[in-house]
SEBATOR-113221 format. One record per residue (C-alpha): residue number from 1; residue in one letter; y, x, z. Coordinates in steps of 0.2 Angstrom, whole numbers. Layout:
// SEBATOR-113221
<rec n="NUM" res="a" Y="Y" X="X" Z="Z"/>
...
//
This chain:
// SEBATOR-113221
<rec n="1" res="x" Y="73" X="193" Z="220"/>
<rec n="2" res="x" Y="73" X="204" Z="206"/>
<rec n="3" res="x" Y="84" X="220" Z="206"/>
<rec n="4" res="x" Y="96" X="224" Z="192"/>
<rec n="5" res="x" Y="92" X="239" Z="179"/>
<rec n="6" res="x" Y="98" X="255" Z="182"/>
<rec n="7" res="x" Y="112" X="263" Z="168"/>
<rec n="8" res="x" Y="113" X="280" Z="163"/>
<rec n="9" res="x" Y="131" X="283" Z="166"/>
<rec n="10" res="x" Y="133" X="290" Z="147"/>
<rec n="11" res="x" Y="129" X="274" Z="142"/>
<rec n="12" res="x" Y="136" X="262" Z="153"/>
<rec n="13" res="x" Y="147" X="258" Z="138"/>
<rec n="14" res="x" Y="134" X="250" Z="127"/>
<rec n="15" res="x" Y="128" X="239" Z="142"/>
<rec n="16" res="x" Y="135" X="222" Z="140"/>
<rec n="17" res="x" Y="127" X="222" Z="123"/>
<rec n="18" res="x" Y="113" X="227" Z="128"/>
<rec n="19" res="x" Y="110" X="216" Z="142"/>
<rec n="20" res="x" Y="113" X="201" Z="129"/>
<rec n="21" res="x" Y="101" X="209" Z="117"/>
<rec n="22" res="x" Y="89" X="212" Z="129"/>
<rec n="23" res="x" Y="90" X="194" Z="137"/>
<rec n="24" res="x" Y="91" X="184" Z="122"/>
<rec n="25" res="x" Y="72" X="193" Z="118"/>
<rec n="26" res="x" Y="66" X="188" Z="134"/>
<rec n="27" res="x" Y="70" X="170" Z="133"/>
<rec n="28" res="x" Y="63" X="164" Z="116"/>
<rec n="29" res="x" Y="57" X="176" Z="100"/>
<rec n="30" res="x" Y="55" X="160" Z="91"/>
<rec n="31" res="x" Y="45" X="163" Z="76"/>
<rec n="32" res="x" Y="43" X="182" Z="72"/>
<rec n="33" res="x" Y="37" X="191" Z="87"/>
<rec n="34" res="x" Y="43" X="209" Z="86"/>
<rec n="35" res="x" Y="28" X="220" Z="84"/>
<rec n="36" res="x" Y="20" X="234" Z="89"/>
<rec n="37" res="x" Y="29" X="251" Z="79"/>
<rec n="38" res="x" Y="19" X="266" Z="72"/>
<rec n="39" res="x" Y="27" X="282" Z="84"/>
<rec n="40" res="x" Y="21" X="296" Z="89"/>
<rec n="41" res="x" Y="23" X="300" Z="108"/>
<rec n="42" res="x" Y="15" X="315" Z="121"/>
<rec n="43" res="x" Y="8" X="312" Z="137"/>
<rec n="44" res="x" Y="12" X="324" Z="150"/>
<rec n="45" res="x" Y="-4" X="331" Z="147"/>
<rec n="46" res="x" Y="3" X="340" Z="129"/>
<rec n="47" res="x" Y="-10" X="327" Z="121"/>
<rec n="48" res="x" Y="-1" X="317" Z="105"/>
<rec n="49" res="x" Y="-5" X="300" Z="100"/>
<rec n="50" res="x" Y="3" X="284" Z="90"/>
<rec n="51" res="x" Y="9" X="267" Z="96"/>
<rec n="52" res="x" Y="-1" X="262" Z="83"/>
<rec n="53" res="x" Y="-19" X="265" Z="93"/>
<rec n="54" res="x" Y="-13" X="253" Z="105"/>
<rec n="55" res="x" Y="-17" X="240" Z="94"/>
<rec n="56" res="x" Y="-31" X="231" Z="97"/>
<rec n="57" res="x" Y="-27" X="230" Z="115"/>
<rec n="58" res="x" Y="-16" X="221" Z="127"/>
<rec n="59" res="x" Y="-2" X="232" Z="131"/>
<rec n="60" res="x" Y="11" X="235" Z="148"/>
<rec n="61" res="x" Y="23" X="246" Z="140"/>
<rec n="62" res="x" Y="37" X="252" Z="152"/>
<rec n="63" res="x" Y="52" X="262" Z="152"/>
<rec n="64" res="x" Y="56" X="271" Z="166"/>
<rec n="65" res="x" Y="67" X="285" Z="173"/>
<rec n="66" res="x" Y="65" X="294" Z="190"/>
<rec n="67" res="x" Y="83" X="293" Z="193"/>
<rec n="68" res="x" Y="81" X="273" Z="193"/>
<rec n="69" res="x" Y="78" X="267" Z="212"/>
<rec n="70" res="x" Y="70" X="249" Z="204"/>
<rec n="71" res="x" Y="58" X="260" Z="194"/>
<rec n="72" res="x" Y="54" X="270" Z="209"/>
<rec n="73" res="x" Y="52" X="254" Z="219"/>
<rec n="74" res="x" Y="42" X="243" Z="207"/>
<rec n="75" res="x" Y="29" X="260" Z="200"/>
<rec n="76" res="x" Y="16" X="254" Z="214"/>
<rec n="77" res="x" Y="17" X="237" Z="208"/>
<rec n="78" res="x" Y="13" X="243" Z="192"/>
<rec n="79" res="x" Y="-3" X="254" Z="199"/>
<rec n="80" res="x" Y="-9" X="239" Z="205"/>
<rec n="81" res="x" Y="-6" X="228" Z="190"/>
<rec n="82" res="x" Y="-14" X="241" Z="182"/>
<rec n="83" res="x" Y="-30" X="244" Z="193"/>
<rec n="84" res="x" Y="-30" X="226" Z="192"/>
<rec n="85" res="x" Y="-33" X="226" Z="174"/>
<rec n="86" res="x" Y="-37" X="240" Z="165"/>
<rec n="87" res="x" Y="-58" X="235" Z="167"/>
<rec n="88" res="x" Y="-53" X="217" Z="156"/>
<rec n="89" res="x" Y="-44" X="230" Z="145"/>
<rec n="90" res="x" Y="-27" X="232" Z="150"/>
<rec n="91" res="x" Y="-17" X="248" Z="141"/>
<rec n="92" res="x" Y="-1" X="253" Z="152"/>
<rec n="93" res="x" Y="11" X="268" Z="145"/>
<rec n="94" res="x" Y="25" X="274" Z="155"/>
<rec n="95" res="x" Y="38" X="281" Z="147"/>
<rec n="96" res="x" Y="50" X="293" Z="155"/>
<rec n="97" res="x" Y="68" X="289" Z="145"/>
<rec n="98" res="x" Y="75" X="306" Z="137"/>
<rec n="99" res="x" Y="88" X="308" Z="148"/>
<rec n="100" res="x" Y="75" X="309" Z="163"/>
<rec n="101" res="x" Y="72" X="329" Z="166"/>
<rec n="102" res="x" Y="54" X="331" Z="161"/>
<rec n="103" res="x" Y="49" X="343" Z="177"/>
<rec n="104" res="x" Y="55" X="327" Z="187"/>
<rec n="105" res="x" Y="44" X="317" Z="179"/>
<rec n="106" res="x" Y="29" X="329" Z="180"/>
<rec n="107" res="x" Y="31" X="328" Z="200"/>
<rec n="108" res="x" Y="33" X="311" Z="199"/>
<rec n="109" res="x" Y="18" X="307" Z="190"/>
<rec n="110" res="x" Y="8" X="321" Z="199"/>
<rec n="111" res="x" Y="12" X="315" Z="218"/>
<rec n="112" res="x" Y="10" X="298" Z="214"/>
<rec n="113" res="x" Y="-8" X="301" Z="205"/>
<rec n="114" res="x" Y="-2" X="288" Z="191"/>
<rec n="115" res="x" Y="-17" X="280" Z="184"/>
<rec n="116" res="x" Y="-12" X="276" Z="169"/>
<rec n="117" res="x" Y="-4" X="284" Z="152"/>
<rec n="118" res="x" Y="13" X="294" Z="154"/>
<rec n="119" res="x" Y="24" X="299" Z="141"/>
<rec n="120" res="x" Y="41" X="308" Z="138"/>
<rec n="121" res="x" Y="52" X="299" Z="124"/>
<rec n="122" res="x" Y="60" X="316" Z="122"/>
<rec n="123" res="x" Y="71" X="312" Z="107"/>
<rec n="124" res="x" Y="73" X="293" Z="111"/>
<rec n="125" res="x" Y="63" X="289" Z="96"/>
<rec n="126" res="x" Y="52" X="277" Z="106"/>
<rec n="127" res="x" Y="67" X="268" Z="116"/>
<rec n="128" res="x" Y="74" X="265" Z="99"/>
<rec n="129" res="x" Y="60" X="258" Z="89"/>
<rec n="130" res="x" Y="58" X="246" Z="103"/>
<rec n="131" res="x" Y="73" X="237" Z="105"/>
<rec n="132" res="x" Y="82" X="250" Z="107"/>
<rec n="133" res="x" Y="77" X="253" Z="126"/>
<rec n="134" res="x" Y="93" X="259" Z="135"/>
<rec n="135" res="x" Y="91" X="248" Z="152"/>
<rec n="136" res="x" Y="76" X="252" Z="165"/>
<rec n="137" res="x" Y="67" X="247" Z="170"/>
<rec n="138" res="x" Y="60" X="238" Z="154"/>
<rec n="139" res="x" Y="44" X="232" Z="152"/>
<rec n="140" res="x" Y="35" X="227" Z="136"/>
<rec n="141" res="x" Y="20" X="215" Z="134"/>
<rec n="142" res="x" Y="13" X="217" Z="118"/>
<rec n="143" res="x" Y="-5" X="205" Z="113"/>
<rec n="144" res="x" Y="-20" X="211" Z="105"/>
<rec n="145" res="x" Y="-10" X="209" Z="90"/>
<rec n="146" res="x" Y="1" X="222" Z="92"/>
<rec n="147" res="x" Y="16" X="210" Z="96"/>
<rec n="148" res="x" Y="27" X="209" Z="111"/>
<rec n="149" res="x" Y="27" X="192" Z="118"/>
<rec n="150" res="x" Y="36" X="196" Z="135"/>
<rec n="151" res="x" Y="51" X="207" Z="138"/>
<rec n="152" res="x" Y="57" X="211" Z="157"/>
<rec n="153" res="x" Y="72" X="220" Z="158"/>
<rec n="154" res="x" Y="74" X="226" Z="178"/>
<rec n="155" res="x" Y="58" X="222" Z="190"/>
<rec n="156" res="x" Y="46" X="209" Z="181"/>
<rec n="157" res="x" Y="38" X="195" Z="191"/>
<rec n="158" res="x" Y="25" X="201" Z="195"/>
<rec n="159" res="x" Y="14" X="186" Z="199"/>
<rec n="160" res="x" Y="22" X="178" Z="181"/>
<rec n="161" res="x" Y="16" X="195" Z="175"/>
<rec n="162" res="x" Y="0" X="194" Z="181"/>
<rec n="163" res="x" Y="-2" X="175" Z="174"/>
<rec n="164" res="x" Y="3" X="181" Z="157"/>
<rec n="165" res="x" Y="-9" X="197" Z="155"/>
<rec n="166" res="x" Y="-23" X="185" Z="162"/>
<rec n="167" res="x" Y="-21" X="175" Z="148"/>
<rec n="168" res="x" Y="-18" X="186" Z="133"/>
<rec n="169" res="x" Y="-34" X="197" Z="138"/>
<rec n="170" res="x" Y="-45" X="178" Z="137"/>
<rec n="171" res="x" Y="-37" X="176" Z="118"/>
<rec n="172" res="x" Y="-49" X="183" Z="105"/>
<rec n="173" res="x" Y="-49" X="199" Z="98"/>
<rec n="174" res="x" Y="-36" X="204" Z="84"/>
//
């Protein structure tokens, strides 16, 4: 059974649209496919990059907060999708949401030994390019393309997940 996302109370007003949004993407993007945007994000290292080198690569892009128990509960399932992966060529980001306190998400990252890319949307540019993001957990699915072909809003099926990446890493190079 999937759990529901978690709300920042400051936004709980925007939720009922946002929930509509956010499942009207997952079911059916019909023709255009929403596609990768060019941001700039940090990892919690300091280092900078763009969205835009993820292209090229199958992506898990997902939003996160620390105050969010179905992020916290659905992170090792992440580590292992990721672990899983990543050798075919699987890119995972997690971004922390602005709202989450950056030392939180230092400690979080740290005592968890995340495997993977983590970043801070510090001025929510990156929630907002994507959707905008105001739910968590979401997670993205983008294609070698640089499109996103599956959106979860709350805990993904993991074994539906799984299926999907399987797939999208046996489709030929963009």
């Amino acid at each position: 059974m999937s759990s529901l996302p978690c709300v920042p109370r400051r936004r709980a007003v925007s939720v009922l649209a946002t929930v509509a949004l956010s499942w009207g993407l997952t079911a059916c993007f019909g023709d255009s496919q929403p596609t990768l945007p060019d941001q700039p994000f940090t990892q919690l290292d300091g280092s900078t990059h763009r969205t835009s080198e993820l292209k090229g690569k199958v992506t898990l892009i997902n939003f996160w907060a620390t105050s969010c128990s179905t992020c916290v509960r659905e992170m090792p399932a992440l580590v292992a999708t990721h672990q899983r992966f990543k050798a075919q060529g699987l890119e995972t980001l997690a971004v922390a949401m602005e709202y989450d306190p950056p030392a939180y998400v230092m400690q979080f990252a740290q005592t968890r030994q995340l495997p993977f890319r983590v970043a801070m949307d510090h001025g929510g540019q990156l929630a907002s390019a994507f959707g905008p993001v105001q739910l968590t957990p979401t997670t993205l699915v983008l294609n070698k393309r640089g499109e996103v072909v599956k959106r979860y809003v709350g805990e993904p099926d993991f074994k539906g997940l799984h299926s999907l990446i399987e797939k999208l890493l046996a489709e030929p190079a963009a």
